[in-house]
C-alpha positions as CSV (number, residue, x, y, z in Angstrom):
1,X,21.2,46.0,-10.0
2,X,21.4,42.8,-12.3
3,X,21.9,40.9,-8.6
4,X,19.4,42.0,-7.3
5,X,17.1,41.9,-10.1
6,X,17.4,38.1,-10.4
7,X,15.7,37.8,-6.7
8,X,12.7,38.0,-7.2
9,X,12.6,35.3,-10.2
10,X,14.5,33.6,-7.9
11,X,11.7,33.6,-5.4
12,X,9.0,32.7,-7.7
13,X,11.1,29.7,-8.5
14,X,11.7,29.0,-4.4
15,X,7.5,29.3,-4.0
16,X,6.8,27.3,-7.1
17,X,9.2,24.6,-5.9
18,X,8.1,25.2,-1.9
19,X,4.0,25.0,-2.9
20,X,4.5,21.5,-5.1
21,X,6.7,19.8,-2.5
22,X,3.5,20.9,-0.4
23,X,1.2,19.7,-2.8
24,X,2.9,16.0,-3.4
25,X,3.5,15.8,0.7
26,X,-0.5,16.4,1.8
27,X,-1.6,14.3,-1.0
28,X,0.6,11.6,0.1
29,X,-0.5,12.1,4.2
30,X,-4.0,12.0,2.6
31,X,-3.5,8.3,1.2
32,X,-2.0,7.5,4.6
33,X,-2.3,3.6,5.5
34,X,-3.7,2.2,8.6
35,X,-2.0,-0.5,7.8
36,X,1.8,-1.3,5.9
37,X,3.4,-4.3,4.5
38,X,7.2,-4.3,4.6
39,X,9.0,-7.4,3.4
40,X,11.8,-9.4,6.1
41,X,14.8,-11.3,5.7
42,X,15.7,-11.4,1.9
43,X,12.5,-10.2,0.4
44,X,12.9,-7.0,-1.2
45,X,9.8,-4.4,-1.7
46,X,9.8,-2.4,-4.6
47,X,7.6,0.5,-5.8
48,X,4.8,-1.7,-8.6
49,X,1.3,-0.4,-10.0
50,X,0.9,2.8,-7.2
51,X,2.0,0.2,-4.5
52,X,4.4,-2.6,-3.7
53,X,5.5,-5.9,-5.2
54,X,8.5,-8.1,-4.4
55,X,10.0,-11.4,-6.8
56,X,10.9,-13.1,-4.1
57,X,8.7,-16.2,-3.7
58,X,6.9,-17.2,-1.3
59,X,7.7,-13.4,0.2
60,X,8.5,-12.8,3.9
61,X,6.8,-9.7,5.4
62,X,5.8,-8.0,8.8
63,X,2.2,-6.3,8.9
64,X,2.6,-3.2,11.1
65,X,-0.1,-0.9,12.2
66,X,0.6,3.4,11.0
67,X,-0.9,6.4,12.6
68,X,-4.9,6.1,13.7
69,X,-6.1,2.3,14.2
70,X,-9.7,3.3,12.9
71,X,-10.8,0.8,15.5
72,X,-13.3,1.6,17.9
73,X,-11.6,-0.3,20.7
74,X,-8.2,-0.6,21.6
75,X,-8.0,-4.2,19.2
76,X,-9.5,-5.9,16.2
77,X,-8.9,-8.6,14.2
78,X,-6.0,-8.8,11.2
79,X,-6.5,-10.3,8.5
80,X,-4.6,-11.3,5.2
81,X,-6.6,-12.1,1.8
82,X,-4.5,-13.7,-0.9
83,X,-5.6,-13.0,-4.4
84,X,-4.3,-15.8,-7.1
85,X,-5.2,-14.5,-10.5
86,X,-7.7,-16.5,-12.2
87,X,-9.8,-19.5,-11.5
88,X,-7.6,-21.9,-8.9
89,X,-7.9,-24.5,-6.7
90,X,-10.9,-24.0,-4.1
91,X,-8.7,-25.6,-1.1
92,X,-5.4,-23.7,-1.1
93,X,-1.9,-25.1,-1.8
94,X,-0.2,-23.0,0.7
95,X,-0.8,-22.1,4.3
96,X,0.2,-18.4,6.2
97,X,2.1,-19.0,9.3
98,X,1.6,-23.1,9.7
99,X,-2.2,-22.2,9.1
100,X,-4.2,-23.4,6.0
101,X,-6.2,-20.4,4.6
102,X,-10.0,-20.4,4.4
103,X,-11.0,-21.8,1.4
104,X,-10.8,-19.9,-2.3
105,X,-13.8,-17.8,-3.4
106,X,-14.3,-16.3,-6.8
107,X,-13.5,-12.4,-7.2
108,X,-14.7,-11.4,-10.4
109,X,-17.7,-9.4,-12.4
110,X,-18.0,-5.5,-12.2
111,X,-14.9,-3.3,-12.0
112,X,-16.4,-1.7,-8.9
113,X,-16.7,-5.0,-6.8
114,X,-15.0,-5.0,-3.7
115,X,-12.8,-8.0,-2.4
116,X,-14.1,-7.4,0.7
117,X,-18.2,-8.4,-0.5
118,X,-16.7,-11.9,-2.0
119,X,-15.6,-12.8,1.4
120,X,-18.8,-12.0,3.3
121,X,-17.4,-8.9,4.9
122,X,-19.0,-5.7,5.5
123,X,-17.5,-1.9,5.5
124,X,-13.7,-1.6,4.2
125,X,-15.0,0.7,0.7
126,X,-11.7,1.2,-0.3
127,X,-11.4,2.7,-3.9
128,X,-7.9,0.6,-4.0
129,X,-9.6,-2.5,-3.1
130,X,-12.1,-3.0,-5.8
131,X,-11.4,-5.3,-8.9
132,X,-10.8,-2.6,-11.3
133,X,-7.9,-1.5,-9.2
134,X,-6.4,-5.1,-8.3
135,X,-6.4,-6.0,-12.2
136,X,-4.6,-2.8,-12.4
137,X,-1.9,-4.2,-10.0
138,X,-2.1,-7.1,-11.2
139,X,-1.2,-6.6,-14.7
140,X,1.5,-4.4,-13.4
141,X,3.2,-7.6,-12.1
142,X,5.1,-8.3,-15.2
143,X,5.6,-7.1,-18.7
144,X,3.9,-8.7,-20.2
145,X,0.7,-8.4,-17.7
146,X,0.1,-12.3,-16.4
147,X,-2.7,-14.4,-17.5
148,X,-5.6,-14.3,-15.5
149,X,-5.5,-10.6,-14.5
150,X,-9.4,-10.4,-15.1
151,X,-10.5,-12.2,-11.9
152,X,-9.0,-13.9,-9.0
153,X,-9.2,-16.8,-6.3
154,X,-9.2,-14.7,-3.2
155,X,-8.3,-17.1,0.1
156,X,-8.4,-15.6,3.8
157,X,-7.0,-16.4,7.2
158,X,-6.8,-14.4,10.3
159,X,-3.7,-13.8,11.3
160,X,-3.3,-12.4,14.9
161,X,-7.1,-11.7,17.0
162,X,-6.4,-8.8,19.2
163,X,-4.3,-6.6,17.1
164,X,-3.7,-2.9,17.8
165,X,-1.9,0.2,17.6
166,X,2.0,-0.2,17.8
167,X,1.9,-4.3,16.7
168,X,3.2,-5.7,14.2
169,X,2.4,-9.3,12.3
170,X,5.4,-11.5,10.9
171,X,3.6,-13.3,7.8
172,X,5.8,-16.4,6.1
173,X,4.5,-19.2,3.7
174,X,5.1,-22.3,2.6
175,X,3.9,-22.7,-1.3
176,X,4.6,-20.8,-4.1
177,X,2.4,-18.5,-5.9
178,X,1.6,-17.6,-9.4
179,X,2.7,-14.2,-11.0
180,X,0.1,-11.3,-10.2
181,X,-0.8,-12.6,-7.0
182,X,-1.5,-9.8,-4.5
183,X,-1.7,-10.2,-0.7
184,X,-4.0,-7.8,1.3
185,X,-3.4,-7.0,5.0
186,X,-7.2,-5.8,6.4
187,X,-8.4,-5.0,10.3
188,X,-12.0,-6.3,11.3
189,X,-13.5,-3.8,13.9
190,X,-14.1,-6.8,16.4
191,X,-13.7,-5.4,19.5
192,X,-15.6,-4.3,22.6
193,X,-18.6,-2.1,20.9
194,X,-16.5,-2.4,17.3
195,X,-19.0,-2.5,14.1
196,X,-17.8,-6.2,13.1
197,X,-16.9,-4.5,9.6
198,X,-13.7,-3.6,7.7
199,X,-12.0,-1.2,9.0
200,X,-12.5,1.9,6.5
201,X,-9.2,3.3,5.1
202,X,-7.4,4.7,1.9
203,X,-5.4,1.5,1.5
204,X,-2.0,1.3,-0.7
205,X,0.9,0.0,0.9
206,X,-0.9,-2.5,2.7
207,X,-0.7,-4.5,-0.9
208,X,1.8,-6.3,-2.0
209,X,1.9,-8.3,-5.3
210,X,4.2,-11.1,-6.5
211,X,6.1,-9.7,-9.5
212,X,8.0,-11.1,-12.5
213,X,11.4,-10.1,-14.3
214,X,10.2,-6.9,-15.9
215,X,7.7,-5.1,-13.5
216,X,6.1,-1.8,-13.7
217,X,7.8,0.2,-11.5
218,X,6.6,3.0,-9.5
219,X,7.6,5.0,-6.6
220,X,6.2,3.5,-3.0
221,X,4.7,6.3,-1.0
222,X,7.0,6.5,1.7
223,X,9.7,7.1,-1.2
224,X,7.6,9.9,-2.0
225,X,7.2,11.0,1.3
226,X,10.4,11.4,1.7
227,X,11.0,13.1,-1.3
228,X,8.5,15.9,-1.1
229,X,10.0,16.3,2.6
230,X,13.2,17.0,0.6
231,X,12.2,19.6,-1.4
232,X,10.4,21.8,1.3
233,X,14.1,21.8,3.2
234,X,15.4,22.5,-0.3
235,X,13.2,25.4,-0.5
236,X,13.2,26.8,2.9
237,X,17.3,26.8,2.3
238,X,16.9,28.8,-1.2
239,X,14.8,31.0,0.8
240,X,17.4,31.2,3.8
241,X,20.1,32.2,1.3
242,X,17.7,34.5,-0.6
243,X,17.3,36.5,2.2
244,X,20.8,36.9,4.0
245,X,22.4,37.6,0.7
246,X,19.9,40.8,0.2
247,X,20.9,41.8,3.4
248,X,24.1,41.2,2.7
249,X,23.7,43.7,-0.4
């Protein structure tokens, strides 16, 4: 009797355990990315600020395509914007792939303003992409938060013009950048009957910010993909035992 009474707690526990690993998996399929940056060669991505960061400087990266396009057509444009906290130089000091970036625009005003209105783009209301949200990341850079975390310099170039499902974009630099700096990968909608506009989805790993000694670290979402996948096996082996040791009884 006191084995078998300590089932059905036992259960509770494997439900409670089996509906939360649920519960952290869809909410992480809901903030799925169209689009992923994951760093090359020796740059190393690490959980910052709800997305990514790296110290290594200038970072090495590929930009891949995950899941649904969210193009209309089978290609679009990819884009990277470049966010250098604070007010710097208007022509930039860098280039992105032996290309020199559009030049530097000011990002800053309401928390709600969207990178993508200071570059003349339309669509792309992403919740993760507005200023509030970037000064978020941005101060998450390093402890202490860098200077400058307020507003930024945003810079653009296009980076491959028919990109699509299953590609992926190798992004190098040459420059340095300063700490809280934060690159963002975006698809234009640009091809055949496309709306022209950002392509609209719940961004997060598709940022990556440049980091100092002592970041704020956070789990990545694939990290936690994975480890809400763990727990439902976990659970549904609980359960497995649970049941042949009552039969067993």
């Amino acid at each position: 009797m006191t084995q078998l009474s300590a089932y059905p707690r036992r259960a509770r526990f494997v439900t409670y355990l089996f509906a939360a690993s649920l519960s952290m998996l869809f909410a992480t399929l809901a903030h799925a990315d169209t689009l992923h940056i994951g760093c090359t060669g020796g740059t190393t991505c690490v959980g910052v600020g709800g997305s990514q960061g790296t110290g290594t400087n200038p970072p090495t990266f590929n930009v891949t395509i995950m899941g649904n396009t969210g193009l209309t057509g089978t290609t679009g444009e990819l884009w990277l914007a470049i966010l250098e906290p604070g007010t710097q130089p208007t022509i930039p000091n860098f280039t992105v792939n032996t290309v020199t970036p559009d030049n530097g625009v000011a990002f800053g005003g309401a928390g709600n303003t969207l990178v993508w209105s200071v570059l003349g783009e339309t669509g792309g209301t992403m919740q993760d992409h507005k200023l509030s949200s970037q000064t978020s990341l941005c101060q998450a850079a390093s402890t202490p938060s860098p200077s400058g975390c307020g507003s930024f310099t945003v810079y653009d170039v296009l980076l491959n013009s028919t990109f699509g499902a299953n590609q992926s974009q190798g992004v190098s630099f040459t420059g340095t950048f300063p700490i809280g700096s934060i690159f963002v990968a975006f698809l234009e909608d640009t091809g055949t009957g496309g709306s022209g506009g950002v392509v609209n989805a719940n961004p997060n790993s598709e940022d990556l910010v440049i980091t100092g000694s002592n970041p704020v670290l956070t789990p990545e979402p694939v990290s936690m993909l994975l480890f809400g996948t763990g727990l439902v096996a976990l659970g549904a082996r609980l359960r497995r035992r649970k049941s042949g040791n009552l039969v067993a009884a």
